[in-house]
DOFI-620068 format. One line per field, with one value per residue (C-alpha): residue number from 1; residue in one letter; chain; x, y, z. Coordinates in steps of 0.05 Angstrom, whole numbers. Last residue first. Layout:
N
resi	NUM/...
resn	a/...
chain	A/...
X	X/...
Y	Y/...
Z	Z/...
This chain:
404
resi	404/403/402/401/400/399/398/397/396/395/394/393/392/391/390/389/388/387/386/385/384/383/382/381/380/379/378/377/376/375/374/373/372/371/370/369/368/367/366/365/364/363/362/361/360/359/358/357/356/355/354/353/352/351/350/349/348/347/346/345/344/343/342/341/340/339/338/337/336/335/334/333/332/331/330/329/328/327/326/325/324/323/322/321/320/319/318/317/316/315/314/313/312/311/310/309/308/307/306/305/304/303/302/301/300/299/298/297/296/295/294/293/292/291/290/289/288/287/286/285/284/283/282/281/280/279/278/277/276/275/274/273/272/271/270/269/268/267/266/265/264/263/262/261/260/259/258/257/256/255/254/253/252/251/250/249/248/247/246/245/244/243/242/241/240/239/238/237/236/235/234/233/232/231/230/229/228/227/226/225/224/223/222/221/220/219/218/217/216/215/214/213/212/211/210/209/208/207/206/205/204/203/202/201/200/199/198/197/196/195/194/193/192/191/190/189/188/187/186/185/184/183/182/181/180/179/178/177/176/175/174/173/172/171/170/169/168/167/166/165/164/163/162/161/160/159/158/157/156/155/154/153/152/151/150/149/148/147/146/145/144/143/142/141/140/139/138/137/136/135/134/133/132/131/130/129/128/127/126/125/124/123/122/121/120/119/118/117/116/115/114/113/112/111/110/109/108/107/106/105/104/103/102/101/100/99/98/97/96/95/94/93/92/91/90/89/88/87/86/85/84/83/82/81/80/79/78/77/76/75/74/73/72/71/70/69/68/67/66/65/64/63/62/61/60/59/58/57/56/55/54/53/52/51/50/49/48/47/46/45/44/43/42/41/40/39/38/37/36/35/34/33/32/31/30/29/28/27/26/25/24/23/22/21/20/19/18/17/16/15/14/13/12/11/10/9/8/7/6/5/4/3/2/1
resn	x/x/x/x/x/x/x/x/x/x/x/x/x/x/x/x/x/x/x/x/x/x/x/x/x/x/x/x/x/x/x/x/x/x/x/x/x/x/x/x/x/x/x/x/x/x/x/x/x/x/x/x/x/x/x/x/x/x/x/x/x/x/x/x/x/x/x/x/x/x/x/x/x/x/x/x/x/x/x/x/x/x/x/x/x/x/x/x/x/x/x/x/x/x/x/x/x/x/x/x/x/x/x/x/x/x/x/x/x/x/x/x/x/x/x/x/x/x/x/x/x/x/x/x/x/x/x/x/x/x/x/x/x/x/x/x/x/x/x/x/x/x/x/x/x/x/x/x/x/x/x/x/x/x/x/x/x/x/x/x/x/x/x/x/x/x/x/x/x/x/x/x/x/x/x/x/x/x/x/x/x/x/x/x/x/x/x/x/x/x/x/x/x/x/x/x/x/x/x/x/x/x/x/x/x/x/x/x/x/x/x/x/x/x/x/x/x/x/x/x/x/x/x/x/x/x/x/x/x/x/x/x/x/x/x/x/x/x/x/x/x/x/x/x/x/x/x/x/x/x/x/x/x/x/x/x/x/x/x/x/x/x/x/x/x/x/x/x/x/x/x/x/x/x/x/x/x/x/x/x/x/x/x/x/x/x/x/x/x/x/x/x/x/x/x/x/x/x/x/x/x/x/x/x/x/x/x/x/x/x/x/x/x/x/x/x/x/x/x/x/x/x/x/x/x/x/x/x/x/x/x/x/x/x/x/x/x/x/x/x/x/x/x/x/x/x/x/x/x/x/x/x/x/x/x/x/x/x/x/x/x/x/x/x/x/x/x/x/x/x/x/x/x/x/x/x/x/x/x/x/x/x/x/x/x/x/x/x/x/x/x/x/x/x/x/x/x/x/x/x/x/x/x/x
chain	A/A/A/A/A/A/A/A/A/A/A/A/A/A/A/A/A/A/A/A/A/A/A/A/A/A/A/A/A/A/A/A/A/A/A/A/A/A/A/A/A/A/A/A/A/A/A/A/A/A/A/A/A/A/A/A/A/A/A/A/A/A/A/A/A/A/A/A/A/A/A/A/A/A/A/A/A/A/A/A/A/A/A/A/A/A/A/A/A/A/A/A/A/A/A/A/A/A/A/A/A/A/A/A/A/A/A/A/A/A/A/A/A/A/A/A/A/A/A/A/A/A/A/A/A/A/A/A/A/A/A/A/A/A/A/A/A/A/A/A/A/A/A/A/A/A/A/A/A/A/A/A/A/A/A/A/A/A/A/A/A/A/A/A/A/A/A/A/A/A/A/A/A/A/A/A/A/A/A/A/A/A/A/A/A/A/A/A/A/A/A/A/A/A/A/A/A/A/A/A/A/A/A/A/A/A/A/A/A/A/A/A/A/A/A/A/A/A/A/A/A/A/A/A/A/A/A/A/A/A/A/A/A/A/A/A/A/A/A/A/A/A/A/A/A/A/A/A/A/A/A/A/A/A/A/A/A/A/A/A/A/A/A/A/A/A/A/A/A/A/A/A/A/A/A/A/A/A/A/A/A/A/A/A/A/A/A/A/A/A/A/A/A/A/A/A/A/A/A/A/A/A/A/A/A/A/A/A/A/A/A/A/A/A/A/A/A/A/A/A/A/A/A/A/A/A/A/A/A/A/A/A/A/A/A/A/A/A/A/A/A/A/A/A/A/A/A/A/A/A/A/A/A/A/A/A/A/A/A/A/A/A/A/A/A/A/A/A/A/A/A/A/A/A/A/A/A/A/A/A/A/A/A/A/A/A/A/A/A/A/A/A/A/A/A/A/A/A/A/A/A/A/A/A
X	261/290/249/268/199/170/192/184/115/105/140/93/29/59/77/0/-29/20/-18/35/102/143/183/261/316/382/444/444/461/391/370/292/275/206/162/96/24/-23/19/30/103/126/188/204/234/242/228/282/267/324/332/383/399/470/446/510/496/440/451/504/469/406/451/490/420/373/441/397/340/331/275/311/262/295/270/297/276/284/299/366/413/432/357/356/410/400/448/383/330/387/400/333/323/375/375/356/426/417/410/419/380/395/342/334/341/303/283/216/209/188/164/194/124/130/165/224/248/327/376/322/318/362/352/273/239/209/178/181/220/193/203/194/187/164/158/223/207/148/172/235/184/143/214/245/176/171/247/240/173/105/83/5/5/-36/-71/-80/-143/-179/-126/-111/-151/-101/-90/-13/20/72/53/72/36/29/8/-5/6/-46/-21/-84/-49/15/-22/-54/15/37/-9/0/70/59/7/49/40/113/127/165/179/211/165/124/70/90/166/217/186/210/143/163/138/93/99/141/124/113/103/80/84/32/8/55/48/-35/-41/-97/-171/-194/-159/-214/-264/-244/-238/-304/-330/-302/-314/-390/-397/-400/-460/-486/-489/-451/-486/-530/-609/-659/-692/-644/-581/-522/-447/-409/-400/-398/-352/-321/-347/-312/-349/-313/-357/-322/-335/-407/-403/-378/-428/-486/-464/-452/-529/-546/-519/-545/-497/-522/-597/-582/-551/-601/-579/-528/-473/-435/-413/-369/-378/-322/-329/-267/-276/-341/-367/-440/-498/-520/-503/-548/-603/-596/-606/-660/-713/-725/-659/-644/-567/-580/-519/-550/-613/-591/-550/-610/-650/-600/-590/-533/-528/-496/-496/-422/-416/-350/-310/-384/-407/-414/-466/-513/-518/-527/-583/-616/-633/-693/-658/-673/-665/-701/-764/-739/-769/-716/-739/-704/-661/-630/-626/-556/-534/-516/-537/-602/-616/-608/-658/-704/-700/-724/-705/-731/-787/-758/-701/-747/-765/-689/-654/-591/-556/-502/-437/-383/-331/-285/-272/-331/-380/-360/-367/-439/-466/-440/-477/-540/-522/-526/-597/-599/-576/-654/-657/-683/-635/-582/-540/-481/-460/-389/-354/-283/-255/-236/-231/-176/-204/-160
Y	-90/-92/-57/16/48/-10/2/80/72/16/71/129/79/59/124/148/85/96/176/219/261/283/226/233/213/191/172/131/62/61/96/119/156/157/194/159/163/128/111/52/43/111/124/200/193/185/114/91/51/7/-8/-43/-96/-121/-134/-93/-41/-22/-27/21/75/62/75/140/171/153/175/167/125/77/37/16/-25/-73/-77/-135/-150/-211/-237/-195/-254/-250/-247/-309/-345/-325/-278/-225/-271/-296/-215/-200/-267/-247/-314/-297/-287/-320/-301/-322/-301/-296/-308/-252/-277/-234/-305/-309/-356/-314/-354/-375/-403/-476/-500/-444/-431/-447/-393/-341/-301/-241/-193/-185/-179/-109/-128/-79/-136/-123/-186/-168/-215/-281/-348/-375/-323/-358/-420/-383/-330/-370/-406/-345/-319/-371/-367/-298/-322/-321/-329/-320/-319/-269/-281/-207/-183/-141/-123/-167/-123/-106/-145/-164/-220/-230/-222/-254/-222/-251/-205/-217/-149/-108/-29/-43/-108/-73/-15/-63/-102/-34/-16/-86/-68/3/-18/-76/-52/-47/-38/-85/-163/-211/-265/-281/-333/-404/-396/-341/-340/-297/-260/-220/-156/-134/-142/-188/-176/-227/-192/-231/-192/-193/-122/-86/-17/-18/53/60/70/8/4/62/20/-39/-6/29/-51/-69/-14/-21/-92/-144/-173/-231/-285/-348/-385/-384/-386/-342/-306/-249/-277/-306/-312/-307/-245/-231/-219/-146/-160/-120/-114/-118/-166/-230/-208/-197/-268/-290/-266/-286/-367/-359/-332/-382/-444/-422/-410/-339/-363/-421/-367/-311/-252/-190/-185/-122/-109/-51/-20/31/89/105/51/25/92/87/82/-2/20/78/33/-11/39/80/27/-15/-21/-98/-119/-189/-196/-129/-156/-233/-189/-142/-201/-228/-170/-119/-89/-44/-27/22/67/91/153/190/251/211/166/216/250/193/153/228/239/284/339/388/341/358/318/258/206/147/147/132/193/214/287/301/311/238/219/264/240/171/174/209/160/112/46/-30/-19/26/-19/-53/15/21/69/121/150/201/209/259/230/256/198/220/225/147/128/165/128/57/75/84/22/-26/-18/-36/-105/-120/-135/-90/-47/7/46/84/138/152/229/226/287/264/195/179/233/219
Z	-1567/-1508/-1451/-1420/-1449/-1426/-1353/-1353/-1378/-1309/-1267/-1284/-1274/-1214/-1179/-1210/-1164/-1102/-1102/-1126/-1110/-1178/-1200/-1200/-1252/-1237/-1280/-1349/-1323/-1281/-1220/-1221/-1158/-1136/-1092/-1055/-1029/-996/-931/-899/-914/-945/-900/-903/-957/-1037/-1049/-1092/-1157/-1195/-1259/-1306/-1256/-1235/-1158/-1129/-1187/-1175/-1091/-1100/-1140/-1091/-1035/-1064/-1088/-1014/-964/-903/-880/-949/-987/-1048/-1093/-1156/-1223/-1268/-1346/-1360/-1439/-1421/-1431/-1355/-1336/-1365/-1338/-1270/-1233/-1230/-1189/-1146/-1135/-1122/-1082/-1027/-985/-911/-864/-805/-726/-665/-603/-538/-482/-431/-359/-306/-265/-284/-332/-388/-438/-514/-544/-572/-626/-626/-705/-708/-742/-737/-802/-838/-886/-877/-951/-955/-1027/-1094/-1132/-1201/-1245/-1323/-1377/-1343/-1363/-1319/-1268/-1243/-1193/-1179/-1152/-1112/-1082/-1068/-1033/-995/-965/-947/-900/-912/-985/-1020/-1089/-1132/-1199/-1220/-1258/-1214/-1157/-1098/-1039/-986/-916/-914/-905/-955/-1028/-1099/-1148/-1227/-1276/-1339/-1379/-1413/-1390/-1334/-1308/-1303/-1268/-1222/-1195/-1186/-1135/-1106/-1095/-1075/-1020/-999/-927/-904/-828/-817/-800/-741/-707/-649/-635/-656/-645/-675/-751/-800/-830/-905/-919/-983/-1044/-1102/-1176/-1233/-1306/-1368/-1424/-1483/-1479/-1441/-1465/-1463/-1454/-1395/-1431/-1412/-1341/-1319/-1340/-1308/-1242/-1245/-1261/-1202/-1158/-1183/-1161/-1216/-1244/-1223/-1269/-1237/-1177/-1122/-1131/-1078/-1139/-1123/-1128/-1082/-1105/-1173/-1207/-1275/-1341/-1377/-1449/-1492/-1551/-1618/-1667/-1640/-1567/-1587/-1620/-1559/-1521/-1564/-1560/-1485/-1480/-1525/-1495/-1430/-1364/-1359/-1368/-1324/-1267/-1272/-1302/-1305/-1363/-1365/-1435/-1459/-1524/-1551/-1589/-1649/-1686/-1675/-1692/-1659/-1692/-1683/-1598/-1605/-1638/-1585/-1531/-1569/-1578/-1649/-1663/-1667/-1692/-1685/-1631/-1595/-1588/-1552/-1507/-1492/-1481/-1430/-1399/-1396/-1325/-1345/-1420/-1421/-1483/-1498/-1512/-1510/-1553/-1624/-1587/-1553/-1627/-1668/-1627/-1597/-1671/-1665/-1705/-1648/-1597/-1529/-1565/-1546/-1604/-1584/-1521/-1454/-1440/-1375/-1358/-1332/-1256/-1256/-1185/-1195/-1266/-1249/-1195/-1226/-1289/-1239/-1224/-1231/-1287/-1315/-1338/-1369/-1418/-1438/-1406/-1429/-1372/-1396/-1348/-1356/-1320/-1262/-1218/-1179/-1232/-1251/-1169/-1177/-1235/-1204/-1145/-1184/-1233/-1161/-1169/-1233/-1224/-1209/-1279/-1348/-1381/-1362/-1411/-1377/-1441/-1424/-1436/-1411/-1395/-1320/-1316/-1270/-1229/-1167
C-alpha cells in the first residue's frame, strides 16, 4: 500500500544477533515505499554485513564518521537532516547507555546528538539479553530517553539466543513496520477511548452446529488499528474469527449476540466512541440442544424455533450517555438491495449521528471495501480502498464529527 512512500528513515543497526531480523525489516520499509538509509555501528558488523544492507536497501550504507563520499565530510549532519526519523534497531544495551550520556564518538550516536529533535524523530528498538533488559540501569536509561523525546517502541517476550527465555527480544519486523507507519498517522484521537464490535456472532443449536455469516472482521479489526494509530485506546470486542489483534489493541474474545452485549456494556461506560462494525445474527435458537440433533432415520426434519437476539447498537445508543452526546455512536449497514434508503432508515431507527454502509457486492472476506457515510446532513461516499485506507478515512471522518 506504500504507507510510507516519501518518507526518508535512517535504520541504524548496532551490535546483537537482532540484526538479522534488521535485513527483513529493511526490505518490508522499501516495500511500503520508504527511502531507507542504513547507518552501522562497528558491533553491528560483527553480526551482518554492510553488503547485505546495501543490497536489500539499494543505498550504500555508512559506518564511519570519516566517509570520504561526503564532500564536507559531515555524513552526521547531512544523513540526519534528510530522514523524517531515525530508527536504531536493534538498539543495544550499550548503545542505550551512549545515547542517554550523549556520547559521539562513532557516526550513529553522533547522528542521533545532530539531529533536529524537533522536526526528526528517534525511535528505540530495544534488543538484549533478558537480565540486562530487566536491569536497573537499562530501565533507568530508557526512561530517561523517553523523558528526553525518544519513542521507545518495547520488546518481545519468548526464547533467545543464549538458550534463556524471557523479556528483551526485539520485536518482529511487521511489528515494528507497523509501529512506524502508526507514528506518522495524525493522532486525531489522542486521549479517547474507543470500543468497537467485529466480526460475526456464533448462536448455538447443540454442541456441534450453529447459526452465523460470512463476516471476517477484517474491517472491524482494520478499524480497531487505525484508531489505535490516530492515538486512541482501543478496546475490540470480536466473535470468532482468525485475524491478527492489531499492535496496540486489548481485544476481547465473545461468542454469541448476548456476549458481545455484555462485553460492550461492560466498556461503554469509559468510552468515547463505540463503533458497531459486527455482523451480529438477528435472531438465536429459542432452546440450545445438549447433545448433537441426529438424523434418525426416518426422513423427519426437526423444527426449529427461533428468538429474537437483543439489538446491542440500539441498547448501546438509548443509554444515558450516548443520549447526552459524551458517546459517540457509529453503526454498520451491510445491505443486498436498496444500500442509501436502508442505511437512512436504520440511522435513524438506532438514533445515532453516523452510520457506515458498505457499498456492495458483499465485502465479507474480502481486502477491500466502499463506504457510505449517512449522518443528519445527507450522504457522502468513500472512494473504493484497501479495509485499512476505509478505516483511516472513516476514523478522520469520526473526529472531525466529534463534540467539542
Amino acid at each position: 500500500m506504500n504507507d510510507l512512500a516519501g518518507k526518508h528513515i535512517v535504520l541504524g543497526l548496532t551490535g546483537g544477533i537482532a540484526c538479522y531480523k534488521s535485513a527483513e525489516l529493511c526490505r518490508a520499509l522499501v516495500k511500503e515505499g520508504a527511502t531507507v538509509q542504513v547507518v552501522m555501528t562497528e558491533a553491528s558488523e560483527q553480526f551482518i554485513t554492510p553488503v547485505t544492507m546495501q543490497a536489500l536497501s539499494g543505498r550504500p550504507v555508512y559506518t564511519s564518521q570519516w566517509d570520504p563520499r561526503e564532500p564536507n565530510n559531515m555524513p552526521h549532519i547531512n544523513l540526519s537532516r534528510q530522514s523524517d526519523a531515525i530508527l536504531i534497531a536493534p538498539c543495544s544495551a550499550d548503545f542505550m547507555a551512549r545515547l542517554v550520556h550523549g556520547r559521539a564518538d562513532e557516526l550513529l550516536s553522533l547522528m542521533c546528538l545532530a539531529r533536529p529533535i524537533d522536526r526528526v524523530p528517534l525511535l528505540i528498538a530495544p534488543a538484549m539479553n533478558r537480565e540486562m533488559w530487566a536491569h536497573p540501569a537499562t530501565q533507568r536509561n530508557m526512561e530517561q530517553l523517553a523523558a528526553d523525546g525518544a519513542t521507545i517502541l518495547g520488546v518481545g517476550s519468548g526464547f533467545q539466543a543464549c538458550g534463556e527465555t524471557g523479556d528483551g527480544r526485539m520485536l518482529e519486523p511487521q511489528q515494528l513496520l507497523e509501529d512506524l507507519v502508526a507514528f506518522f498517522q495524525p493522532k486525531v484521537l489522542a486521549g479517547r477511548k474507543v470500543v468497537i464490535t467485529a466480526g460475526p456472532t456464533f448462536e448455538a443449536l447443540d454442541p456441534i452446529r450453529g447459526i452465523t455469516n460470512h463476516s471476517s472482521g477484517k474491517m472491524g479489526f482494520a478499524i480497531a488499528r487505525a484508531a489505535r494509530e490516530a492515538g486512541a485506546e482501543v478496546a475490540l470486542i470480536a466473535g470468532p474469527v482468525s485475524v491478527a489483534t492489531p499492535r496496540g489493541v486489548r481485544r476481547i474474545d465473545v461468542k454469541s449476540a448476548r456476549d458481545m452485549l455484555a462485553a460492550t456494556q461492560a466498556e461503554v461506560p469509559a468510552a468515547d466512541i463505540f463503533i458497531a462494525a459486527a455482523a451480529v445474527a438477528d435472531w438465536r435458537p429459542v432452546a440450545e440442544a445438549d447433545q448433537k440433533i441426529k438424523k434418525d432415520g426416518s426422513g423427519e426434519v426437526p423444527v426449529l424455533r427461533f428468538t429474537e437476539n437483543p439489538d446491542i447498537l440500539a441498547t448501546v445508543a438509548q443509554g444515558e450517555r450516548a443520549k447526552s452526546r459524551a458517546l459517540f455512536c457509529v453503526g454498520f449497514a451491510a445491505e443486498s438491495h436498496d444500500l442509501v434508503k436502508h442505511a437512512k432508515a436504520k440511522r435513524e431507527r438506532k438514533g445515532i449521528p453516523l452510520l457506515v454502509g458498505n457499498i456492495g457486492p458483499l465485502t465479507f472476506g474480502q481486502d477491500d471495501n466502499q463506504m457510505l457515510l449517512v449522518d443528519e446532513k445527507g450522504v457522502q461516499e468513500l472512494p473504493r480502498a484497501p479495509k485499512i485506507e476505509c478505516a483511516r478515512q472513516l476514523v478522520g471522518e469520526i473526529a472531525r464529527r466529534l463534540p467539542r
